[in-house]
N, CA, C and O atoms as CSV, one atom per row, in Angstrom:
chain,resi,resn,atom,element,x,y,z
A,1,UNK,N,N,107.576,85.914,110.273
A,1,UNK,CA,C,107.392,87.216,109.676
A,1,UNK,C,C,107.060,87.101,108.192
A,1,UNK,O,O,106.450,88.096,107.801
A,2,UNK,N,N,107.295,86.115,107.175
A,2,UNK,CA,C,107.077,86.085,106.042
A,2,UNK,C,C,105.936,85.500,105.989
A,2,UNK,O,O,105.580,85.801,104.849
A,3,UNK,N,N,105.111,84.873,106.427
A,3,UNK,CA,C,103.831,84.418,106.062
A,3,UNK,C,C,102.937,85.958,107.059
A,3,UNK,O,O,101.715,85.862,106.951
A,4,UNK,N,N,103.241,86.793,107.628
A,4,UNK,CA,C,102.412,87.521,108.232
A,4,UNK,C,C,102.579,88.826,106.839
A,4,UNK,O,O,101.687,89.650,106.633
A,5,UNK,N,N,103.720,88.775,106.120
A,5,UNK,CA,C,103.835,89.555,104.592
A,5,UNK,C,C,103.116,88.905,103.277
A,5,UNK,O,O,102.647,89.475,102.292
A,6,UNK,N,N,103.185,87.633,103.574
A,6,UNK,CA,C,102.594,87.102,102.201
A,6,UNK,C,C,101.056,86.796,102.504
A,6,UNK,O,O,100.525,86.201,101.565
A,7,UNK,N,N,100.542,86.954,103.160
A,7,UNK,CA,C,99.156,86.669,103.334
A,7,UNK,C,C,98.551,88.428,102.699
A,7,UNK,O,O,97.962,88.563,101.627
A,8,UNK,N,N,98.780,89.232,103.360
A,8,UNK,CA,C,98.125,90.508,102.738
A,8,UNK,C,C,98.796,90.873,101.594
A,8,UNK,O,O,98.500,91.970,101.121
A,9,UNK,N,N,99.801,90.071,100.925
A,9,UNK,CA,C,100.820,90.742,99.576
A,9,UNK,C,C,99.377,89.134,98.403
A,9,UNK,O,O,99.218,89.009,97.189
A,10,UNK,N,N,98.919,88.566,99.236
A,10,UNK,CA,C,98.150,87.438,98.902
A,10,UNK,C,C,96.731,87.996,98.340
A,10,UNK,O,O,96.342,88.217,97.193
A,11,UNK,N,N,96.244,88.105,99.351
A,11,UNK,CA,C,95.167,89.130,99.259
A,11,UNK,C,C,94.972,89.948,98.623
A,11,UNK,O,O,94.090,89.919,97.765
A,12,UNK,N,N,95.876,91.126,98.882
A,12,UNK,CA,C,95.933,92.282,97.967
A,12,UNK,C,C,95.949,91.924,96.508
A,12,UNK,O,O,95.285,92.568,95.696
A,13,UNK,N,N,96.780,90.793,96.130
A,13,UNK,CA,C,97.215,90.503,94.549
A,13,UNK,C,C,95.559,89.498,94.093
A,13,UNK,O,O,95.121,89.348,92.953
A,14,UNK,N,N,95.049,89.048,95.174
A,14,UNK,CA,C,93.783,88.308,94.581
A,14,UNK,C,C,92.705,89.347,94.313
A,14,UNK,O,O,92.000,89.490,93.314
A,15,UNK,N,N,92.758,90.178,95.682
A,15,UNK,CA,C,91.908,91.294,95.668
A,15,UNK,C,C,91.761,91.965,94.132
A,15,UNK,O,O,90.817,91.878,93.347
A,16,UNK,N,N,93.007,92.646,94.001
A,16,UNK,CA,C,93.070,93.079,92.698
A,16,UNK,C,C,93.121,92.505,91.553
A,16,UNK,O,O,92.968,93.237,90.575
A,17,UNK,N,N,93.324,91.196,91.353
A,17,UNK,CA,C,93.397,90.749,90.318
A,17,UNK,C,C,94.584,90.878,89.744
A,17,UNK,O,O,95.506,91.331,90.423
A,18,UNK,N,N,94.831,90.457,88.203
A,18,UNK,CA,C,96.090,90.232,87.344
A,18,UNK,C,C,96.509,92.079,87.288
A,18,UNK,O,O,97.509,92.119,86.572
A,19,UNK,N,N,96.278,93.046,87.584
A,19,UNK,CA,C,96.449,94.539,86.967
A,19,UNK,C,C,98.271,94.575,86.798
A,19,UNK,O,O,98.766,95.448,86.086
A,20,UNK,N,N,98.835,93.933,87.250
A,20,UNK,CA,C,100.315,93.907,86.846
A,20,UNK,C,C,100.529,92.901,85.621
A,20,UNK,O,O,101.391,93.189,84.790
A,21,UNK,N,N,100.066,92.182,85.532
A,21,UNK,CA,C,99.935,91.131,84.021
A,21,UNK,C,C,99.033,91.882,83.285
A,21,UNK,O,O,98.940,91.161,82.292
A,22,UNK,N,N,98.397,92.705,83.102
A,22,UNK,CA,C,97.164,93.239,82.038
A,22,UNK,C,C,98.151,94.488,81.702
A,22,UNK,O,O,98.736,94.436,80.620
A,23,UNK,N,N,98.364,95.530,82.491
A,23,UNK,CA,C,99.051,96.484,82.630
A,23,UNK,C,C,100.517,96.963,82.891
A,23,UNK,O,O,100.697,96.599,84.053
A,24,UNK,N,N,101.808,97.646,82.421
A,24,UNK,CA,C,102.771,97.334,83.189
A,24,UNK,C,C,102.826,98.600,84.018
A,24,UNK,O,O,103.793,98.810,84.750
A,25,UNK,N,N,101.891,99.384,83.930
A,25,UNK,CA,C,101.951,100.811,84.993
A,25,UNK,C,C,101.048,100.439,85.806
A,25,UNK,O,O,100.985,101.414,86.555
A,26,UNK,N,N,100.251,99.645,86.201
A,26,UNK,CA,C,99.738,99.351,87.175
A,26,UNK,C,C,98.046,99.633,87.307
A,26,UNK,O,O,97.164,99.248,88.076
A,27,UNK,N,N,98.091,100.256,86.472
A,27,UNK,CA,C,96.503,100.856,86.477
A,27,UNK,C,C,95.731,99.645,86.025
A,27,UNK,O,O,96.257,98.754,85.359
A,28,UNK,N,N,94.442,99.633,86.410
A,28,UNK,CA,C,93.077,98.284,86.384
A,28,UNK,C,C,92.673,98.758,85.265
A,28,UNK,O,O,92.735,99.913,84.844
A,29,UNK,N,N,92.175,97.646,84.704
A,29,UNK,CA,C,90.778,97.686,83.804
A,29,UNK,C,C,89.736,97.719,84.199
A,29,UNK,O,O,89.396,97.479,85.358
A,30,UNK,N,N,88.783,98.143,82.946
A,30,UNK,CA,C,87.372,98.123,83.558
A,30,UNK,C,C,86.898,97.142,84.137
A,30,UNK,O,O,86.001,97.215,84.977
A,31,UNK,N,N,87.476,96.045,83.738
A,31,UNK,CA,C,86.703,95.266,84.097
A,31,UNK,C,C,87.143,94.507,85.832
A,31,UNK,O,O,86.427,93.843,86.581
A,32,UNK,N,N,88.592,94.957,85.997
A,32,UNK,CA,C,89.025,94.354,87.167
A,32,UNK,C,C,88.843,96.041,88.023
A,32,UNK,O,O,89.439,96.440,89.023
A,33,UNK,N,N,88.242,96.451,87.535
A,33,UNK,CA,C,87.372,97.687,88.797
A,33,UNK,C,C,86.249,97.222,88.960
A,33,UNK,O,O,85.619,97.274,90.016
A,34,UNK,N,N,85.853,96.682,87.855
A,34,UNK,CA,C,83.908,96.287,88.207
A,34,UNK,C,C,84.324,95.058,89.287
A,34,UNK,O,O,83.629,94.940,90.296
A,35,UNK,N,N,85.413,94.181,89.081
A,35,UNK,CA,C,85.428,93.133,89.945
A,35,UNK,C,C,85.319,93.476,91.401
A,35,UNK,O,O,84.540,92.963,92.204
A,36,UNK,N,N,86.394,94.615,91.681
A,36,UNK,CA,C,86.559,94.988,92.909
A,36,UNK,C,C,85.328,95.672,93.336
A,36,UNK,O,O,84.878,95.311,94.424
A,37,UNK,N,N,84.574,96.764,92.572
A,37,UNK,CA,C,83.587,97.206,92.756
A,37,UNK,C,C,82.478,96.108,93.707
A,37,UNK,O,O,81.963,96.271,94.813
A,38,UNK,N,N,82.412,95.171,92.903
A,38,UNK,CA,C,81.322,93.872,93.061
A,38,UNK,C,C,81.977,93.409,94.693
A,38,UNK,O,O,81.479,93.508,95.815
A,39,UNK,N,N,82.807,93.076,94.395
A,39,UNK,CA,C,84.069,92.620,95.855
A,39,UNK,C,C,83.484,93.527,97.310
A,39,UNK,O,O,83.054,93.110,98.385
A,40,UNK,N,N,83.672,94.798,96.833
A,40,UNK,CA,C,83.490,95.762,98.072
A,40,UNK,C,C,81.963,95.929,98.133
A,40,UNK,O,O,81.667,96.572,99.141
A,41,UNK,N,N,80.883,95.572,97.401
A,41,UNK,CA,C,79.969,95.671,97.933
A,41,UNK,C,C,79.417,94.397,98.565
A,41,UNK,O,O,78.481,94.377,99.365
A,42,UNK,N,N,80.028,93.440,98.165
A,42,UNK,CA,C,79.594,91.670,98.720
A,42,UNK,C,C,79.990,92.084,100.858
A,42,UNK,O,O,79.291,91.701,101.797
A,43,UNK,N,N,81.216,92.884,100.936
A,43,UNK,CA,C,81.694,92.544,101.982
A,43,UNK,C,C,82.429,93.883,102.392
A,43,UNK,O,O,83.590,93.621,102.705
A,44,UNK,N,N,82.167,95.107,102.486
A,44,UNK,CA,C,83.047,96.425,103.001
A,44,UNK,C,C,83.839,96.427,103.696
A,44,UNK,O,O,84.961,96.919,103.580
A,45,UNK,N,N,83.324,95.803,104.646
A,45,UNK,CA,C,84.735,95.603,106.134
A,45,UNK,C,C,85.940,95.047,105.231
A,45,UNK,O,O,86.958,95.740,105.229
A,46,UNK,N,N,85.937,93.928,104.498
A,46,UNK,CA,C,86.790,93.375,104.079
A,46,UNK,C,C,87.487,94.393,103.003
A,46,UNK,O,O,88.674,94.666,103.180
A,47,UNK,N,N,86.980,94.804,102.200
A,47,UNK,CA,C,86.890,96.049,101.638
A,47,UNK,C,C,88.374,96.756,102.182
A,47,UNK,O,O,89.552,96.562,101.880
A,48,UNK,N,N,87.630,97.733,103.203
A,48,UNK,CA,C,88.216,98.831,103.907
A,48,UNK,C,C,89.109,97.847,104.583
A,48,UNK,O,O,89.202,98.419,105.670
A,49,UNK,N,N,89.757,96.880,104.691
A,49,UNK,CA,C,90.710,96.098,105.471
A,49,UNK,C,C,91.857,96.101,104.570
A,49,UNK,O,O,93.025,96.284,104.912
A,50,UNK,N,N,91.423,95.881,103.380
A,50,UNK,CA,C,92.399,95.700,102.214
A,50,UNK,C,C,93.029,96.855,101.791
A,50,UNK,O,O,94.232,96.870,101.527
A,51,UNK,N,N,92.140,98.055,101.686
A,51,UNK,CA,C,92.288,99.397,101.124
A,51,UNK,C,C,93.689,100.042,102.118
A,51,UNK,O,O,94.744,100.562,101.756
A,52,UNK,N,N,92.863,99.581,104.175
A,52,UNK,CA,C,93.935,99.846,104.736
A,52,UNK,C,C,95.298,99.639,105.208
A,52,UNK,O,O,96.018,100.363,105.897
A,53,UNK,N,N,95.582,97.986,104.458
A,53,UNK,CA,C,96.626,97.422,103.698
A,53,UNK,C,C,97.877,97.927,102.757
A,53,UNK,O,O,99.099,97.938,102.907
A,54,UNK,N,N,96.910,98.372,101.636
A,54,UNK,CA,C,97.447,99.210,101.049
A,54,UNK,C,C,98.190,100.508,101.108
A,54,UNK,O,O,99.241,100.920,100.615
A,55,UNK,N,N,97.160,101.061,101.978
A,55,UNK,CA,C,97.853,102.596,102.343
A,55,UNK,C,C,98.818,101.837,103.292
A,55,UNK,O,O,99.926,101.708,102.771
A,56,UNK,N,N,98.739,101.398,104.304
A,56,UNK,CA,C,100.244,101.189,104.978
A,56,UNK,C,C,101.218,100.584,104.512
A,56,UNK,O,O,102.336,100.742,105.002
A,57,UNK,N,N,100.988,99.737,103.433
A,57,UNK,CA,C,102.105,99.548,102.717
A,57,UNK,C,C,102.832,100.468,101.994
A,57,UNK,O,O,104.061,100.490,102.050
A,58,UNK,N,N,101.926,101.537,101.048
A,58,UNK,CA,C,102.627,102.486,100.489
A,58,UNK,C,C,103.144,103.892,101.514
A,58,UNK,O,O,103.919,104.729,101.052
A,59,UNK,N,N,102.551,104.001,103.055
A,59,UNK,CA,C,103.098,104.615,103.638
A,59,UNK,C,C,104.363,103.819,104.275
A,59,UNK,O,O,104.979,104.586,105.016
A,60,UNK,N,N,104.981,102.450,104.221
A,60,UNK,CA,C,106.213,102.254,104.481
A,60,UNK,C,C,107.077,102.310,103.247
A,60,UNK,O,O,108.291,102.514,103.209
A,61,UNK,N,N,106.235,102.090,102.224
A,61,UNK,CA,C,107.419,102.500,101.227
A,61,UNK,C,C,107.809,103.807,101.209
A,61,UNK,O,O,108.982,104.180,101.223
A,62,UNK,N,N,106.816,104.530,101.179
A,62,UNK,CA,C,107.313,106.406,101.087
A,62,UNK,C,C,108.086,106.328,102.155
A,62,UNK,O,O,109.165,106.829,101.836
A,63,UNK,N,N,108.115,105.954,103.299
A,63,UNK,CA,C,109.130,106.075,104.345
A,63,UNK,C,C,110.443,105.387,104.475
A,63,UNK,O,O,111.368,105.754,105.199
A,64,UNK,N,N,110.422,104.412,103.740
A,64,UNK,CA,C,111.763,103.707,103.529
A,64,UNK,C,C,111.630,102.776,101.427
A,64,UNK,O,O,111.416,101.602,101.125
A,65,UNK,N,N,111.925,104.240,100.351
A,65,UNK,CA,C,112.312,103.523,99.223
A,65,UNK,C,C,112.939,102.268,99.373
A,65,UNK,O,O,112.285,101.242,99.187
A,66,UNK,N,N,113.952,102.235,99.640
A,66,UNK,CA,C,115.027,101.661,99.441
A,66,UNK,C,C,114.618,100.115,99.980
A,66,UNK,O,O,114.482,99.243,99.121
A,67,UNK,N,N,114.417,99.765,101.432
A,67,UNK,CA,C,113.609,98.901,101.524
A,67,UNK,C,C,112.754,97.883,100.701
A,67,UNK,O,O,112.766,96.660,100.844
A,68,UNK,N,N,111.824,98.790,99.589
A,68,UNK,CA,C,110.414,98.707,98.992
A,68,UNK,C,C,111.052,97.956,97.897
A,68,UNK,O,O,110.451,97.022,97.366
A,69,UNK,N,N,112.579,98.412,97.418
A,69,UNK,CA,C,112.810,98.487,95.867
A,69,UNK,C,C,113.753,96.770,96.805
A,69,UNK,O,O,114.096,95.957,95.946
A,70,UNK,N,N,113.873,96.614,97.315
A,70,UNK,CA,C,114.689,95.317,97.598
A,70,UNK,C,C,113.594,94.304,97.660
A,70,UNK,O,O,113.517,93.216,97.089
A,71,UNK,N,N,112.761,94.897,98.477
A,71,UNK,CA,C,111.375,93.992,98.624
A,71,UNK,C,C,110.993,93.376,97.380
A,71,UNK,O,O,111.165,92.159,97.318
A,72,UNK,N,N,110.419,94.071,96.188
A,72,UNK,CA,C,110.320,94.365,94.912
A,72,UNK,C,C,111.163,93.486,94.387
A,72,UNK,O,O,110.664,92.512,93.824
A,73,UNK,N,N,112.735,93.623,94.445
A,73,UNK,CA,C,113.447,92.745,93.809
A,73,UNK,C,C,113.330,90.933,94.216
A,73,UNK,O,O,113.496,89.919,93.538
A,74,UNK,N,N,113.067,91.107,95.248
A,74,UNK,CA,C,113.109,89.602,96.367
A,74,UNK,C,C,112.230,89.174,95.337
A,74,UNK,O,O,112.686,88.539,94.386
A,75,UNK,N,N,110.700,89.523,95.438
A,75,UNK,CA,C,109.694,89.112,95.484
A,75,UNK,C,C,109.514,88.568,93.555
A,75,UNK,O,O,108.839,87.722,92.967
A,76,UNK,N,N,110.727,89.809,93.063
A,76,UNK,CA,C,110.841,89.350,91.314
A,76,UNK,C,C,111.812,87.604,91.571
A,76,UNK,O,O,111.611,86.390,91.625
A,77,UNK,N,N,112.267,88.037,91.607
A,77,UNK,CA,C,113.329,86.583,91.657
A,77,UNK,C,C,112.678,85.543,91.886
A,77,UNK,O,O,112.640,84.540,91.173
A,78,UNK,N,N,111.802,85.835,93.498
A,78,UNK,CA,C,111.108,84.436,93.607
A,78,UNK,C,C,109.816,84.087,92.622
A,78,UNK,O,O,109.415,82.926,92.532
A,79,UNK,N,N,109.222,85.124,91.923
A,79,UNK,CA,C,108.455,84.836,90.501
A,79,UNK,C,C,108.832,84.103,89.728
A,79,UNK,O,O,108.299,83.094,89.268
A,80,UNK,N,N,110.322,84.824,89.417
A,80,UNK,CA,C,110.824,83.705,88.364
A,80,UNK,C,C,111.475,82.698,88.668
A,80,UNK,O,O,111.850,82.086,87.668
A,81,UNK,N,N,111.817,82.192,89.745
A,81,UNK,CA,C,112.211,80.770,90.013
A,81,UNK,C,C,110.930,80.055,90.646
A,81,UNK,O,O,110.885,78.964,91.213
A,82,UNK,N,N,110.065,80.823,90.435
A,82,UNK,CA,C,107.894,79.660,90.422
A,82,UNK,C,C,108.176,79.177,89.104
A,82,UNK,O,O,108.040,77.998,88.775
A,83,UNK,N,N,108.692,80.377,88.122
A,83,UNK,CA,C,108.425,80.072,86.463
A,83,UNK,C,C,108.905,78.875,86.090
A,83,UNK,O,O,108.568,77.853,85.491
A,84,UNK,N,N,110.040,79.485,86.801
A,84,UNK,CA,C,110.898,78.304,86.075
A,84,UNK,C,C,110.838,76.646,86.578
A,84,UNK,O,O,111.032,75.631,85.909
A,85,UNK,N,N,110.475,76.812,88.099
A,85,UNK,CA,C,110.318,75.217,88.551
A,85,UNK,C,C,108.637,74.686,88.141
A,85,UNK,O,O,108.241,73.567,88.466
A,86,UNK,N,N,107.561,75.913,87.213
A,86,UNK,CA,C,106.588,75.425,87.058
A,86,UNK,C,C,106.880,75.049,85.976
A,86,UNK,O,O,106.491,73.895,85.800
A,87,UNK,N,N,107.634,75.673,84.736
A,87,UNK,CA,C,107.974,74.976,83.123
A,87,UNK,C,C,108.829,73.488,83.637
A,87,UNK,O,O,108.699,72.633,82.761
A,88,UNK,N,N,109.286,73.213,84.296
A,88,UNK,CA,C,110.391,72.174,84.809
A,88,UNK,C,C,109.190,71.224,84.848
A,88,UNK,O,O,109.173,70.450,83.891
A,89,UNK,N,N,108.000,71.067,85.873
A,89,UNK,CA,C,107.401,70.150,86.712
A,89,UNK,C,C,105.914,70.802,86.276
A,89,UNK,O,O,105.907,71.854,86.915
A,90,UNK,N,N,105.030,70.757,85.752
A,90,UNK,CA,C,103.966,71.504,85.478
A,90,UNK,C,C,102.436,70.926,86.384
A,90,UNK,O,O,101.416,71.546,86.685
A,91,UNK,N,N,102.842,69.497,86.620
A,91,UNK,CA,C,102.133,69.135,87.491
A,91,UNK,C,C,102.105,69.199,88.286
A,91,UNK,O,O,100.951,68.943,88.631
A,92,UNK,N,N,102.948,69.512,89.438
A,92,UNK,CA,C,103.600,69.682,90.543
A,92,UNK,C,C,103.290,71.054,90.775
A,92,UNK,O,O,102.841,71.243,91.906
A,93,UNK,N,N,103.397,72.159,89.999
A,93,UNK,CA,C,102.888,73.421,89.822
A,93,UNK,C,C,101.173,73.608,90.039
A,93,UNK,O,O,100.665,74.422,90.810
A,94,UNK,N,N,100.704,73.001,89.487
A,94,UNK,CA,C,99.024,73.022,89.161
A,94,UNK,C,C,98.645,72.577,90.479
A,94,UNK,O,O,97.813,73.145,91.186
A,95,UNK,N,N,99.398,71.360,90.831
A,95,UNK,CA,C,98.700,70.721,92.325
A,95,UNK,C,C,98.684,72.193,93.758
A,95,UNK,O,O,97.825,72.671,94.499
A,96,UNK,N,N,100.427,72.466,93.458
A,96,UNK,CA,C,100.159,73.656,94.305
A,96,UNK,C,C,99.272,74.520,94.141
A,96,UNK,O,O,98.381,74.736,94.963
A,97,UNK,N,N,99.426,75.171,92.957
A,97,UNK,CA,C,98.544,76.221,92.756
A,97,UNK,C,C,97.202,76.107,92.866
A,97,UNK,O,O,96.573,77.155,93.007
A,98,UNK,N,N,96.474,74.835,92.828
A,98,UNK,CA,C,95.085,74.521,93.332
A,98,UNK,C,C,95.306,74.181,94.935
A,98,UNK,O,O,94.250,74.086,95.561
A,99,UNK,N,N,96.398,74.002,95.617
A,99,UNK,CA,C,96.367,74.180,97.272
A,99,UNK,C,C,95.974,75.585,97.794
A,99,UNK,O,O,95.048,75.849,98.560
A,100,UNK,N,N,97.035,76.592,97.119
A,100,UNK,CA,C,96.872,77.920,97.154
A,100,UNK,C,C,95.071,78.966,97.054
A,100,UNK,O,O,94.427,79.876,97.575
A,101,UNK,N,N,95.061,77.889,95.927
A,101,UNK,CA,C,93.857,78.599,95.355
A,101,UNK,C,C,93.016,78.255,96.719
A,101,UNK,O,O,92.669,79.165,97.473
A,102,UNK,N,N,92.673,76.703,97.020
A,102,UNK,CA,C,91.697,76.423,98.402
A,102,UNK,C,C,91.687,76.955,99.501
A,102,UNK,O,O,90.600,77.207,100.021
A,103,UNK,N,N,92.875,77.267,100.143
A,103,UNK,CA,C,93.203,77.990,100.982
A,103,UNK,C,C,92.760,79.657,101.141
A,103,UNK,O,O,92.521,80.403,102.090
A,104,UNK,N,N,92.799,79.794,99.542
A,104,UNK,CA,C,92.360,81.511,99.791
A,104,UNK,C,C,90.689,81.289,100.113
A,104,UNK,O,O,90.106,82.002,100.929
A,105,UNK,N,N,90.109,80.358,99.466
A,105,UNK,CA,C,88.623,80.364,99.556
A,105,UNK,C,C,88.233,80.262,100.950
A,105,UNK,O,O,87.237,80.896,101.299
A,106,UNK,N,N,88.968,79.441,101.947
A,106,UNK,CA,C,89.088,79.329,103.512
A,106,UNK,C,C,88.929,80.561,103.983
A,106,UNK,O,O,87.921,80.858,104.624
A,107,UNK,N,N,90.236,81.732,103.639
A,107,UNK,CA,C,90.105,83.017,104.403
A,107,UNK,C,C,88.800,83.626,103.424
A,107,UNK,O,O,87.953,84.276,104.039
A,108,UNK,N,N,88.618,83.459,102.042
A,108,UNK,CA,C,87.004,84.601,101.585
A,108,UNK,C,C,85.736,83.931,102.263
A,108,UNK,O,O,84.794,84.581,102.715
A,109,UNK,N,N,85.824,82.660,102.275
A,109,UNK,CA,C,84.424,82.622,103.021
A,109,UNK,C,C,84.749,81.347,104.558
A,109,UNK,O,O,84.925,80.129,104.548
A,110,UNK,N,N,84.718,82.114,105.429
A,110,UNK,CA,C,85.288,81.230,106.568
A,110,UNK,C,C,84.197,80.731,106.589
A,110,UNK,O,O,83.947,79.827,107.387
């Protein structure tokens, strides 16, 4: 069940880009709208896959807060214990994070 959550919480966060690191209310920049813009016209289906991602995610949060805000918390914690075992080991960090990175290129262009 957690890799069938982190693959579209994956997506969605590549999809969109940094807008939670640029922003702390959440709203995009111009320039990570032009990205997505560019994004949804390379590939729509994929597009409208993501979009409908979204809405069902925020229709389970409207249906269960409480849930969302634990989710939320999980998902902070395990941020900061990436942080912290990436300041610890920085190489070890980079290697993953270039596994991660290959892997997403697998699911954008099969």
């Amino acid at each position: 069940m957690k890799v069938t959550l982190l693959i579209p919480c994956l997506l969605a966060g590549l999809w969109m880009g940094s807008a939670a690191a640029s922003d702390p209310h959440g709203k995009l920049t111009d320039e990570q709208r032009a990205r997505i813009e560019a994004r949804c016209a390379e590939n729509p289906e994929r597009c409208e896959k993501v979009k409908d991602r979204l809405t069902e995610a925020k229709a389970r949060c409207d249906a269960n807060p409480a849930a969302c805000e634990a989710r939320k918390d999980e998902m902070k914690a395990r941020a900061e214990a990436r942080r912290e075992a990436c300041a610890a080991d920085p190489a070890a960090c980079a290697e993953q994070r270039d596994a991660v990175r290959e892997r997403v290129k697998q699911y954008q262009n099969p």
